[in-house]
C-alpha atoms as a printed R data frame, in Angstrom:
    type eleno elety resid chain resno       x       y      z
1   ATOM     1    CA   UNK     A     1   6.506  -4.873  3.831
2   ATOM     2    CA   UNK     A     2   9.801  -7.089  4.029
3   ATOM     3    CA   UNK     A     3   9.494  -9.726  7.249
4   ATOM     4    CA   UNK     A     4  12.833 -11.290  8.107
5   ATOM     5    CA   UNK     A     5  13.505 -13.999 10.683
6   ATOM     6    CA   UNK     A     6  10.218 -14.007 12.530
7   ATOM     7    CA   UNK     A     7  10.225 -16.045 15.490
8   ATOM     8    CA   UNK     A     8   7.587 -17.081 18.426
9   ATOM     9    CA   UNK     A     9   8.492 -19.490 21.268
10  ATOM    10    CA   UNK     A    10   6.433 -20.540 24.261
11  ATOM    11    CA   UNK     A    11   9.495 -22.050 26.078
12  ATOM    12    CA   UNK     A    12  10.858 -24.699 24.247
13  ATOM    13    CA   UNK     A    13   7.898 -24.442 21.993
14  ATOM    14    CA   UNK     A    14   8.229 -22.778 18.504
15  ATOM    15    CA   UNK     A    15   5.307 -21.301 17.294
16  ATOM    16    CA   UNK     A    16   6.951 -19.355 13.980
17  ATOM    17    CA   UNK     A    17  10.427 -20.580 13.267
18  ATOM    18    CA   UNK     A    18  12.265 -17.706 11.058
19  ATOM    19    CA   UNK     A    19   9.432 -16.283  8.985
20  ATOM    20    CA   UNK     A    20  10.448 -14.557  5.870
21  ATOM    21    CA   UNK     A    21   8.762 -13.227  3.198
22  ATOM    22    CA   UNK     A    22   8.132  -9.874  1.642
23  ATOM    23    CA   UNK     A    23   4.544  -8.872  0.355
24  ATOM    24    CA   UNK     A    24   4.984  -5.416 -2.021
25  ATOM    25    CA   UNK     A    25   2.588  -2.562 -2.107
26  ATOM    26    CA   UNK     A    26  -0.640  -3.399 -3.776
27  ATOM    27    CA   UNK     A    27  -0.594  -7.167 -3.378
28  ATOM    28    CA   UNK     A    28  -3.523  -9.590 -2.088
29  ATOM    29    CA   UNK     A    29  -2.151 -12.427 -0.245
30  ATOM    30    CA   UNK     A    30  -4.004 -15.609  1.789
31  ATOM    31    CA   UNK     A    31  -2.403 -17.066  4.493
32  ATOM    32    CA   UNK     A    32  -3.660 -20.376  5.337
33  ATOM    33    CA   UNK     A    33  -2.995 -23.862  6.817
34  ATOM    34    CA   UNK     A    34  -4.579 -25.877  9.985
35  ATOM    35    CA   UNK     A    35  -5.355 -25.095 13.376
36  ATOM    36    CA   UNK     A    36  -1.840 -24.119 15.018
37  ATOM    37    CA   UNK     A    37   0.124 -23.631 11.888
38  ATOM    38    CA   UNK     A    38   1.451 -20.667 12.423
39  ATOM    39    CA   UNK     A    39  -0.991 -18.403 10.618
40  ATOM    40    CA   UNK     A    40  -2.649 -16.159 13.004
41  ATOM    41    CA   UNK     A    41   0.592 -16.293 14.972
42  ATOM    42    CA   UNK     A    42   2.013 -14.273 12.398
43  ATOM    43    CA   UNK     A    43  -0.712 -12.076 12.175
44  ATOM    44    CA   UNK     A    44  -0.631 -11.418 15.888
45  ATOM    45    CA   UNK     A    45   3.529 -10.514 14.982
46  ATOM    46    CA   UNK     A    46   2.760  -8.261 12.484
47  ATOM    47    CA   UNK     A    47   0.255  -6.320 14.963
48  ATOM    48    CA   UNK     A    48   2.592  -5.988 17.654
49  ATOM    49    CA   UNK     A    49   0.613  -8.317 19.769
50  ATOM    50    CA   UNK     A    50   2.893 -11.320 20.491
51  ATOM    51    CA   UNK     A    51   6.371 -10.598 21.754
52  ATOM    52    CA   UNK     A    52   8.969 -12.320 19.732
53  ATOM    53    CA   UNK     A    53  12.068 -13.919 19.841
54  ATOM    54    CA   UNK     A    54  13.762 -12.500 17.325
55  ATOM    55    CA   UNK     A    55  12.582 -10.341 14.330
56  ATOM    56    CA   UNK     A    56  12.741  -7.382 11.031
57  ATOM    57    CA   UNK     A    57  10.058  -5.914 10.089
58  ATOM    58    CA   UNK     A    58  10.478  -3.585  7.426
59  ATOM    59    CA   UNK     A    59   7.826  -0.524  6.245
60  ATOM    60    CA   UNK     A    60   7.263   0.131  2.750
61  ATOM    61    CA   UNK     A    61   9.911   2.944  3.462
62  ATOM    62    CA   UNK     A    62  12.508   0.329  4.446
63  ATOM    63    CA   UNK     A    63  12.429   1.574  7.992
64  ATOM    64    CA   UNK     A    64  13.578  -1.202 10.505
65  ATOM    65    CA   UNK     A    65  10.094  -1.311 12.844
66  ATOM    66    CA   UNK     A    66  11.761  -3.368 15.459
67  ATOM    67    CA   UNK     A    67  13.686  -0.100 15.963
68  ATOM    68    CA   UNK     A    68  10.776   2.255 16.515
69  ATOM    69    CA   UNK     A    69  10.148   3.981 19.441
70  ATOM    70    CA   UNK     A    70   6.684   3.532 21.777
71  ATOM    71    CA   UNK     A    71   5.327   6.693 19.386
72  ATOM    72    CA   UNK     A    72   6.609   5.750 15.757
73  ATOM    73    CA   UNK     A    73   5.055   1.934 17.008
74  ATOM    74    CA   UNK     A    74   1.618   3.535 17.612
75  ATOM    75    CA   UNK     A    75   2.044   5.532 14.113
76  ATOM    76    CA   UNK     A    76   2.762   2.256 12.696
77  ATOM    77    CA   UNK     A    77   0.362   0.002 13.828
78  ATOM    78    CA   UNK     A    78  -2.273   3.507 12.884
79  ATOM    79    CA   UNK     A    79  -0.912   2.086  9.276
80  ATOM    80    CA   UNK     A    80  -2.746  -1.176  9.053
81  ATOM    81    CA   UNK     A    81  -6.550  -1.719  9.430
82  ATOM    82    CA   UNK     A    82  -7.807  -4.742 11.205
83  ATOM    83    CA   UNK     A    83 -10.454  -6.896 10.534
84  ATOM    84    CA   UNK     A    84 -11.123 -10.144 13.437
85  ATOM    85    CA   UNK     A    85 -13.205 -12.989 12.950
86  ATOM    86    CA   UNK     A    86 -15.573 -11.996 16.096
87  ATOM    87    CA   UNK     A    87 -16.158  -8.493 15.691
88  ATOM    88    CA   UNK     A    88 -14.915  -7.058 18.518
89  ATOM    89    CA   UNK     A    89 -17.805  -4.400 18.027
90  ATOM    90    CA   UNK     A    90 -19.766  -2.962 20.887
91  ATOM    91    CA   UNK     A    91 -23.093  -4.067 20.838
92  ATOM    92    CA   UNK     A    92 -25.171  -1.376 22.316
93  ATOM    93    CA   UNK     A    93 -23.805   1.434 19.944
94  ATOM    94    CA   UNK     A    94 -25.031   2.007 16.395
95  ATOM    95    CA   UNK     A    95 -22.600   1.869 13.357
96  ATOM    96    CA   UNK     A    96 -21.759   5.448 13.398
97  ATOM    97    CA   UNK     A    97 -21.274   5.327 16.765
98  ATOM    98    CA   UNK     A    98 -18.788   2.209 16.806
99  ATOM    99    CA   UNK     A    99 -16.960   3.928 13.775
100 ATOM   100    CA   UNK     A   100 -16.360   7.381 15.465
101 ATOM   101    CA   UNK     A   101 -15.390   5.923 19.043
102 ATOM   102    CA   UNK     A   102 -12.454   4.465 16.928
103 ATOM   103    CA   UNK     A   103 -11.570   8.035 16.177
104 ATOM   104    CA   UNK     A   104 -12.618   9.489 19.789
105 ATOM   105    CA   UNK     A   105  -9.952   7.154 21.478
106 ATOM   106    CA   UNK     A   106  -7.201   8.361 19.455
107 ATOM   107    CA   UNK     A   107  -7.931  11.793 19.776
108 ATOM   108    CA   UNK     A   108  -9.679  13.062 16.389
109 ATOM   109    CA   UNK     A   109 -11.887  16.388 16.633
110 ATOM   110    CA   UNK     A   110 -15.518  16.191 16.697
111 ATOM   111    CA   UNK     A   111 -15.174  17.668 13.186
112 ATOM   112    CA   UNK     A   112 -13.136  15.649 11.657
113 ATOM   113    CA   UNK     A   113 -15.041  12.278 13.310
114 ATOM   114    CA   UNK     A   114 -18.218  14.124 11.509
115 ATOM   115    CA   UNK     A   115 -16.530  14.004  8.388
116 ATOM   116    CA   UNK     A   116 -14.846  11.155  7.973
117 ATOM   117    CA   UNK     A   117 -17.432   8.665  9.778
118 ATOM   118    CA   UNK     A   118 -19.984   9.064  5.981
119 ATOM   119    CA   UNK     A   119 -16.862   8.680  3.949
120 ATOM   120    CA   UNK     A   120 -15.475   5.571  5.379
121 ATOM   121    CA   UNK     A   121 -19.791   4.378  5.895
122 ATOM   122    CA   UNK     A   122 -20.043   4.931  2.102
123 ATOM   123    CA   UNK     A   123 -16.909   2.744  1.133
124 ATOM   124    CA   UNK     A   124 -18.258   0.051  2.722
125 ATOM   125    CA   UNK     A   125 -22.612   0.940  1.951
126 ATOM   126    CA   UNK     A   126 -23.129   1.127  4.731
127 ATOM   127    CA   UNK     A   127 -24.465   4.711  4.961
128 ATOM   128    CA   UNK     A   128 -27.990   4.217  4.935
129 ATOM   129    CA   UNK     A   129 -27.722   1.611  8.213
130 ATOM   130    CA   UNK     A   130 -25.465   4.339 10.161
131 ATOM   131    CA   UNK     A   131 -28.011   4.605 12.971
132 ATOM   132    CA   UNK     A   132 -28.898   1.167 13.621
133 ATOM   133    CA   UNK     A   133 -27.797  -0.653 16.201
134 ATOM   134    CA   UNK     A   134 -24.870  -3.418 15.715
135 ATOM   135    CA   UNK     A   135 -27.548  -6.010 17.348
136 ATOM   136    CA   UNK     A   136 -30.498  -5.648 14.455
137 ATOM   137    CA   UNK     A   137 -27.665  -5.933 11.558
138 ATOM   138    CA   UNK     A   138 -26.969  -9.272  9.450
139 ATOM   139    CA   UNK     A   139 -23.569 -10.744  9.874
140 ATOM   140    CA   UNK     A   140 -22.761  -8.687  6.975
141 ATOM   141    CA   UNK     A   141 -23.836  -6.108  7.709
142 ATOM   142    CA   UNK     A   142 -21.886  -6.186 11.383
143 ATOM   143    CA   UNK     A   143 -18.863  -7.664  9.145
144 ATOM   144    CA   UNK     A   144 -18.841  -4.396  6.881
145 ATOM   145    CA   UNK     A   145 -18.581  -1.802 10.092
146 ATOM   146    CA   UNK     A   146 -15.634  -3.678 11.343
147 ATOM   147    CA   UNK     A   147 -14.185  -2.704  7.635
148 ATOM   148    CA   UNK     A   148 -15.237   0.938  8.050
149 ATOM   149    CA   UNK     A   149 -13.980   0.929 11.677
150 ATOM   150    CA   UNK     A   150 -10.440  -0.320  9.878
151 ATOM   151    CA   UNK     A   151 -10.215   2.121  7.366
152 ATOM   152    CA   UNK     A   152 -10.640   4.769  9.649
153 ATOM   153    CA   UNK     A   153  -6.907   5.888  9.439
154 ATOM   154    CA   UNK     A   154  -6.924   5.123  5.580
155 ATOM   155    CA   UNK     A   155  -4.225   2.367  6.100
156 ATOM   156    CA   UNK     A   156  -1.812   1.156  3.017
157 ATOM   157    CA   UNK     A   157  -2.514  -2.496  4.551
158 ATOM   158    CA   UNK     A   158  -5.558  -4.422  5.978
159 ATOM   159    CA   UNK     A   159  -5.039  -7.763  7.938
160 ATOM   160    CA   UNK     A   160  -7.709 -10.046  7.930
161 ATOM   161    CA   UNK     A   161  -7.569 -12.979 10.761
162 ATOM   162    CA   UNK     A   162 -10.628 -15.229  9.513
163 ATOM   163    CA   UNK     A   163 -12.911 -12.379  8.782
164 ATOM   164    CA   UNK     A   164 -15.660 -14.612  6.962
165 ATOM   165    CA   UNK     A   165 -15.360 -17.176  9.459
166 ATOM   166    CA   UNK     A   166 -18.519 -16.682 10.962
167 ATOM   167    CA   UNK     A   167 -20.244 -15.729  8.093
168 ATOM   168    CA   UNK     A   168 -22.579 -17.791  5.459
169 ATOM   169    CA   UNK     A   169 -21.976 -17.890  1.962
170 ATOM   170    CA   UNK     A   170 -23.789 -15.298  0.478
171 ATOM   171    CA   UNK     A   171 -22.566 -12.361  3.164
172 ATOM   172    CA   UNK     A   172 -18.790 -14.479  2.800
173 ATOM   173    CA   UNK     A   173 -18.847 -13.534 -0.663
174 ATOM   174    CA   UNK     A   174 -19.923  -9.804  0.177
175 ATOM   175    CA   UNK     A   175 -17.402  -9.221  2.235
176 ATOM   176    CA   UNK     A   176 -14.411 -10.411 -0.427
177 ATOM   177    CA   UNK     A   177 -15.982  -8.280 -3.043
178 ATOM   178    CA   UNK     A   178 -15.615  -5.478 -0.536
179 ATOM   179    CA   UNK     A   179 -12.077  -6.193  0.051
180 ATOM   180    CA   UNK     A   180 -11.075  -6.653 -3.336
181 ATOM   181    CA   UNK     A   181 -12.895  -3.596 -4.079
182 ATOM   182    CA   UNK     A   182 -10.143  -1.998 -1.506
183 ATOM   183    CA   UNK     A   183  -7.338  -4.010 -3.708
184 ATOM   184    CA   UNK     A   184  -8.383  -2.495 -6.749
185 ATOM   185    CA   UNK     A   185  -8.201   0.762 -5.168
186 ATOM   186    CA   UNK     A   186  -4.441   0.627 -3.537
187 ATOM   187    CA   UNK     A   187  -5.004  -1.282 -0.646
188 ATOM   188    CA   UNK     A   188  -2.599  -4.298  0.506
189 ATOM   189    CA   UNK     A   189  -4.613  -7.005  2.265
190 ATOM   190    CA   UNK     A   190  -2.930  -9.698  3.924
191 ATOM   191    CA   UNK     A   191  -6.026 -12.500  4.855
192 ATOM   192    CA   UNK     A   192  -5.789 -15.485  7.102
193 ATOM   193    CA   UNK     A   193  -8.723 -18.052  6.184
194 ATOM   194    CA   UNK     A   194  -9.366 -21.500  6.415
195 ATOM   195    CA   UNK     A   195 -12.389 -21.286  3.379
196 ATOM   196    CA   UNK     A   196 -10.813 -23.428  0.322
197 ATOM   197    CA   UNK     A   197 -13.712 -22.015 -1.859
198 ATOM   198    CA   UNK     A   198 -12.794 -18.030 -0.998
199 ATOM   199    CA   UNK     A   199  -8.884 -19.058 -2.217
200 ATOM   200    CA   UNK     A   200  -9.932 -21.020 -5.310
201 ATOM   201    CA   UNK     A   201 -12.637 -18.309 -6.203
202 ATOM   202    CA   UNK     A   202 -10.133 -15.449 -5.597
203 ATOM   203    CA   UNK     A   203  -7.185 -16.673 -7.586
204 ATOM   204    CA   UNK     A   204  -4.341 -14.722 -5.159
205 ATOM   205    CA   UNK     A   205  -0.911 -15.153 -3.786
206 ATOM   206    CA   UNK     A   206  -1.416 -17.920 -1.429
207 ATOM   207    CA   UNK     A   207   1.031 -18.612  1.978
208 ATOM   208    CA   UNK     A   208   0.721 -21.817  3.090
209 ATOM   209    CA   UNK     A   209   1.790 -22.268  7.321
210 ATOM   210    CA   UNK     A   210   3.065 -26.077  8.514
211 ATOM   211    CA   UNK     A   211   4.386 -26.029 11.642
212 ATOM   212    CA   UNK     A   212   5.158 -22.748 12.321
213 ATOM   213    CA   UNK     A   213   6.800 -22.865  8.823
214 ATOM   214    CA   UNK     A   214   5.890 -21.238  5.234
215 ATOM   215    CA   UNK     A   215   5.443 -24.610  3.655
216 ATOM   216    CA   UNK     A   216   4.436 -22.665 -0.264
217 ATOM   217    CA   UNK     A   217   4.215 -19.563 -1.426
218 ATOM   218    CA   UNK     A   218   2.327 -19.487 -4.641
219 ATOM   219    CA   UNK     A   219   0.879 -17.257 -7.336
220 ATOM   220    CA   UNK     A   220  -3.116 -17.994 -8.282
221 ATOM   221    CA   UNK     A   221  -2.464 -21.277 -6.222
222 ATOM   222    CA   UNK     A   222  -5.950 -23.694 -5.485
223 ATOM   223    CA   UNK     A   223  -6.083 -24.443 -2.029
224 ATOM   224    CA   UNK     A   224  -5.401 -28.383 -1.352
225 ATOM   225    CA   UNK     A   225  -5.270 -28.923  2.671
């Protein structure tokens, strides 16, 4: 993915101020920096959820996505897998149920939700829990069906916005062995996080935000804000 000229304004505000950077096929890359930086901003961008000012976003085809229509946007956005900080599970349901209403709103068959529900379950063992409900699960646990539940399209790239956030260190840890388990296997992850020991453990690209800025972009850099 190639970003080029990214900008968010609030009125005279600036929130990104002519992001660029490119992040190839394959790669793990932190974003960090404080509170208002820029980070999740950019993340937000990247989604389609923020309306910008001006910006290029380019597929790992090249394709200009700022040019897509409503359709090739929606086939897009089907290409990344989203992980949030708070869930944004439904309660009530069980895993297996959370995973396959994923699939019912965008219009999969009941066959192919049968299938692919224990696949994506298994990636993330989680298959033995798939009829227990979100509210009996450790944070974890709930953590690892919001990975299943964005892998459901088998993505090329997974965004993270502070998805250990509200996690201790033990299921923290879980959860990045997961996702570099997805690394190792193909996946681009692009991960927003404010944990120093996650980015000195983990040894990636690091993105540092200032301002709305990329302050640093460094290979196996140790965080130091």
């Amino acid at each position: 993915m190639k970003y080029e000229n990214i900008t968010l304004a609030y009125g005279e505000r600036s929130i990104l101020r002519d992001i660029s950077l490119t992040i190839e096929p394959g790669e793990f890359v932190f974003l960090i920096g404080a509170s208002g930086s820029g980070k999740t901003s950019f993340i937000k961008s990247i989604l389609g959820a923020k309306k910008l000012k001006k910006w290029h976003i380019f597929d790992d085809n090249g394709l200009d996505i700022s040019l897509f229509s409503p359709k090739e946007l929606l086939q897009y956005r089907r290409s990344l897998g989203t992980i949030f900080q708070d869930f944004k599970l439904l309660p009530r349901k069980t895993v297996r149920e959370n995973v396959a209403f994923a699939m019912e709103v965008c219009g999969y068959s009941n066959q192919e939700i049968t299938r692919r529900v224990p696949e994506v379950l298994s990636k993330v063992w989680l298959l033995a829990k798939k009829e227990a409900f979100i509210e009996s699960l450790s944070g974890g646990e709930i953590q690892r069906t919001c990975i299943a539940r964005a892998l459901i399209h088998d993505p090329k790239i997974i965004i993270g916005d502070e998805p250990t956030g509200n996690l201790d260190r033990t299921n923290a840890m879980e959860i990045m062995h997961l996702l570099e388990e997805l690394h190792q296997n193909g996946k681009t992850i692009i991960m927003a996080t404010h944990d120093e020991t996650i980015v000195n453990t983990m040894k990636k690209r690091v993105i540092a935000f200032e301002d709305g800025k990329i302050a640093s972009d460094t290979i196996h850099w140790t965080y130091c804000l």
